[in-house]
C-alpha positions in Angstrom: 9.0 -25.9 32.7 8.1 -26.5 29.1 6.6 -29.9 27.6 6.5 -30.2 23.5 4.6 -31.8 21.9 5.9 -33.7 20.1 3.6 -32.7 16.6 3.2 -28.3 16.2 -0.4 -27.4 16.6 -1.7 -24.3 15.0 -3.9 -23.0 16.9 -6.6 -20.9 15.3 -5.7 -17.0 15.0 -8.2 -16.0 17.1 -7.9 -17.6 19.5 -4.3 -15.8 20.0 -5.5 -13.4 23.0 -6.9 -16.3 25.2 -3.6 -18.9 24.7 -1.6 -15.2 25.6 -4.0 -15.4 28.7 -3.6 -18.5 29.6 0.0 -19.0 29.3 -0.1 -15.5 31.2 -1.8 -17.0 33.9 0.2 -19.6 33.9 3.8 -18.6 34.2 2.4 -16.3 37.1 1.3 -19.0 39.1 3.6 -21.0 38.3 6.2 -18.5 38.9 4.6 -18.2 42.2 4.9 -21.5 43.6 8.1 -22.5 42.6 9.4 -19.2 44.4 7.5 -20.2 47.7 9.0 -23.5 47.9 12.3 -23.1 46.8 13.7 -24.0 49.8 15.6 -26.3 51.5 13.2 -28.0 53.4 10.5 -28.4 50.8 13.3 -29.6 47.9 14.3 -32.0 50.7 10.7 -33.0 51.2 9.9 -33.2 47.5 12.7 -35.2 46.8 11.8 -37.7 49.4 8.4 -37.9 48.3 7.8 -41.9 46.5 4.7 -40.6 44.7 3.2 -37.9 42.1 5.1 -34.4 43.3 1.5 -32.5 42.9 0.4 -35.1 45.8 3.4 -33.7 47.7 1.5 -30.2 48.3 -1.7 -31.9 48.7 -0.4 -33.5 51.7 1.1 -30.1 53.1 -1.8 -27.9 52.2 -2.6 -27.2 55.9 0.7 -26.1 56.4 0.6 -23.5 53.0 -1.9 -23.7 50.6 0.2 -22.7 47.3 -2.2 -20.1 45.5 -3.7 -18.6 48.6 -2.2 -15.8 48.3 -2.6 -14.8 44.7 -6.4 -14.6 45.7 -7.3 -17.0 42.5 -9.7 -19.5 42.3 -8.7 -22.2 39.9 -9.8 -25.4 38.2 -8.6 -28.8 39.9 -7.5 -29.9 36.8 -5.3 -26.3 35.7 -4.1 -26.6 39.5 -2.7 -30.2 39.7 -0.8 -29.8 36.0 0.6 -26.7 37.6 1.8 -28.7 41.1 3.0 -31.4 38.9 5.4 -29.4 36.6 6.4 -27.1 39.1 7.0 -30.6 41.9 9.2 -31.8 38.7 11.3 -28.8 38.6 12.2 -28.8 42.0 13.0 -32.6 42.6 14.8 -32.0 39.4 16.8 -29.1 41.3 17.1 -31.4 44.3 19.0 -34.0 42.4 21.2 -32.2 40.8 21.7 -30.4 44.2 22.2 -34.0 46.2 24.8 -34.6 43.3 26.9 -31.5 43.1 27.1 -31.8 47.2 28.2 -35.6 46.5 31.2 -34.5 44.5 
């Protein structure tokens, strides 16, 4: 779950122990979601999906909101990057699972 850029950016020394934060934060929530909805039915449902995958757990909110229960309240923006990467990552592992089953 890791986009380069595709130039380094030093980022200012201190500002160190907010990045560490923030990348913190991050891979927990991250982490979070994509053990949620590993599952069949969701990697099936992802997979399916024609559209951006973070608008695949806007349209099944009701059913699970995704950071409910890490009691967080986060910025739209930080939320929808998150649901995006972590919606890549499992159509990604549905693929490659519809493929292996295909063989």
């Amino acid at each position: 779950m890791s986009d380069h850029l595709p130039l380094p950016i030093r980022l200012p020394d201190e500002e160190d122990t907010r990045f560490e934060r923030l990348a913190t934060l991050t891979r927990r929530v991250a982490t979070h979601v994509l053990e949620d909805h590993w599952t069949p039915v969701h990697l099936d449902g992802i997979a399916d999906a024609s559209h951006q995958t973070q608008k695949y757990f806007d349209e099944h909110e009701h059913e699970h909101e995704p950071f409910e229960e890490l009691d967080l309240s986060l910025r739209s923006r930080f939320r929808r990057c998150i649901l995006q990467k972590v919606g890549e990552t499992l159509r990604s592992h549905a693929d490659r699972r519809d493929a292996f089953q295909s063989i």
